[in-house]
C-alpha positions as CSV (number, residue, x, y, z in Angstrom):
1,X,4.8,-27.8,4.8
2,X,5.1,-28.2,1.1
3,X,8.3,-26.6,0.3
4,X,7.0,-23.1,-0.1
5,X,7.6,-20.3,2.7
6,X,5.0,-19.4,5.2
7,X,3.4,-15.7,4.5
8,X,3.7,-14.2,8.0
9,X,0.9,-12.7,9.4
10,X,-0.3,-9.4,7.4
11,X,1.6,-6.6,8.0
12,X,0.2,-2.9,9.1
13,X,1.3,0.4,7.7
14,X,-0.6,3.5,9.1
15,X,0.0,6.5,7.0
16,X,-3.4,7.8,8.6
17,X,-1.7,10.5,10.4
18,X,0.7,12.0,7.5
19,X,-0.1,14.5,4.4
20,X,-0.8,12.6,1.7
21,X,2.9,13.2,0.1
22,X,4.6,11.6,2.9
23,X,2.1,8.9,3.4
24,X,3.1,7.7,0.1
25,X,7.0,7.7,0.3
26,X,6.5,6.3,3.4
27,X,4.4,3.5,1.8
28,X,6.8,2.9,-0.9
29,X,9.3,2.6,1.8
30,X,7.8,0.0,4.1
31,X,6.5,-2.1,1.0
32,X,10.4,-2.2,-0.3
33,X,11.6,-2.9,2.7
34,X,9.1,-6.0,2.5
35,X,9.3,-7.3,-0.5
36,X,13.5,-6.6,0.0
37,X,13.1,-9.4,2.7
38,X,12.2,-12.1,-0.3
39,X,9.3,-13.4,1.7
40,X,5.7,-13.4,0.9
41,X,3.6,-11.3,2.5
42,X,0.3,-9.1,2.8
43,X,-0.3,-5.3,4.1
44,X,-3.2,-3.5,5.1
45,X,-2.2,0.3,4.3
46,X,-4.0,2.8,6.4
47,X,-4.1,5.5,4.6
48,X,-4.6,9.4,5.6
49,X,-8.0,11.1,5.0
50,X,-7.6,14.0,2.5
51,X,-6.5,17.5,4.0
52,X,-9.5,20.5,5.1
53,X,-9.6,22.3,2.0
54,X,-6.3,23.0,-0.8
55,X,-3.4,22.8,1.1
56,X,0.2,23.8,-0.6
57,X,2.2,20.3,-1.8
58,X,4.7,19.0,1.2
59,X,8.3,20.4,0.3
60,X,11.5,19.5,1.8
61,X,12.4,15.9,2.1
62,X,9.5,14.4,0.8
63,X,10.1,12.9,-2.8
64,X,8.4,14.4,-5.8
65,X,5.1,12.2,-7.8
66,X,7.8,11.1,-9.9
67,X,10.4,9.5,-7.4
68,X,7.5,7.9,-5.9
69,X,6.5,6.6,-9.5
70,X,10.1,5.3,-10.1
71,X,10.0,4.1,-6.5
72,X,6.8,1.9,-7.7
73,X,8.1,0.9,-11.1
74,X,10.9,-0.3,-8.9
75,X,9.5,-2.8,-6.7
76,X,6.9,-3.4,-8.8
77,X,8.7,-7.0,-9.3
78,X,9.2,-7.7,-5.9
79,X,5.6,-6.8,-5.1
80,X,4.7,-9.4,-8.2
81,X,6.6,-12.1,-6.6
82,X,5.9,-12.0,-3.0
83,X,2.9,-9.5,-2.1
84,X,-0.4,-11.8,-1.8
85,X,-2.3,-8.5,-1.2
86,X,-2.8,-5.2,-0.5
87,X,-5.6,-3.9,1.6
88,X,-6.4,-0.3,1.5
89,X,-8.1,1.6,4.3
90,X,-9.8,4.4,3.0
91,X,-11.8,7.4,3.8
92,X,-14.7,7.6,1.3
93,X,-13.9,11.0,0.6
94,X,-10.9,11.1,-1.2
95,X,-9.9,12.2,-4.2
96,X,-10.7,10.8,-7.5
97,X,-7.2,10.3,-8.4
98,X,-6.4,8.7,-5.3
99,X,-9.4,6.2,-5.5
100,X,-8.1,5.5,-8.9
101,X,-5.1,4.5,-8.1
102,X,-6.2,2.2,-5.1
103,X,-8.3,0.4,-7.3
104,X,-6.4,-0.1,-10.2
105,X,-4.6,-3.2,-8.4
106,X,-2.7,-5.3,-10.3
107,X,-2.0,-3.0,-12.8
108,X,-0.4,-0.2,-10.7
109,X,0.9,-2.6,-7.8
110,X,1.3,-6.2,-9.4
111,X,-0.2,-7.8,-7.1
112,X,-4.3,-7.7,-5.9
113,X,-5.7,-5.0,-4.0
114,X,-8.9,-4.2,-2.0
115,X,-10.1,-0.7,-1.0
116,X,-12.8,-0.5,2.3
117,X,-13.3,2.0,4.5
118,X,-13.4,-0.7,7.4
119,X,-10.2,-2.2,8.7
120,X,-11.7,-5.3,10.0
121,X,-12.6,-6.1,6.6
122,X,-9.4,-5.0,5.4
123,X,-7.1,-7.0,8.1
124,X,-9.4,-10.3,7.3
125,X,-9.2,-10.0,3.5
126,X,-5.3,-9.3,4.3
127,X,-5.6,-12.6,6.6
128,X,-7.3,-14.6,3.9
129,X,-4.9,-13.9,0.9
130,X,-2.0,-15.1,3.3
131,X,-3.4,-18.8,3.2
132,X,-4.7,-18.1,-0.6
């Protein structure tokens, strides 16, 4: 070894299952909780296809667009210093503003991105950008 930490094998965080909201906070959580740990990693986020026609914005405990934009801004440091990737698993129909926002990559997240539909291509660009 030459000094630097291993990455640990890429890390898995399914939000397929959850409105959109809460698939984010939930998200946000997981990759502070990650980069919290100091340790470099990479995630393949499996995200949730977009709801059957308009449906009414979660309410309750799910935090607002801007606590999960403050969220971001917040570990957007520790996501520049110890993500090697984020790989996005995606249904091809989702919203433009969602597809925007997974693409955007370093920008948004600090760190590089990918965006597939397939999460055998997502897990072995996640696998590859651990030994990057």
């Amino acid at each position: 070894m030459d000094g630097q930490r291993a990455v640990q094998e890429p890390r898995e965080i399914d939000a397929s299952g959850l409105p959109m909201e809460h698939a984010q906070a939930v998200i946000l959580d997981a990759l502070r909780a990650l980069t919290d740990r100091k340790e470099p990693f990479a995630a393949v986020l499996l995200m949730p296809a977009p709801p059957e026609g308009r449906t009414p914005p979660a309410s309750g405990d799910v935090p607002s667009a801007a606590d999960r934009i403050r969220t971001l801004k917040a570990i957007r440091p520790g996501l520049t210093a110890f993500c090697r990737g984020l790989a996005f698993v995606a249904p091809a129909d989702i919203p433009s503003e969602r597809a925007a926002a997974i693409h955007s990559g370093e920008q948004l997240w600090g760190c590089p991105t990918t965006a597939t539909q397939d999460v055998t291509a997502a897990r072995a660009w996640a696998e590859a950008r651990t030994r990057a």
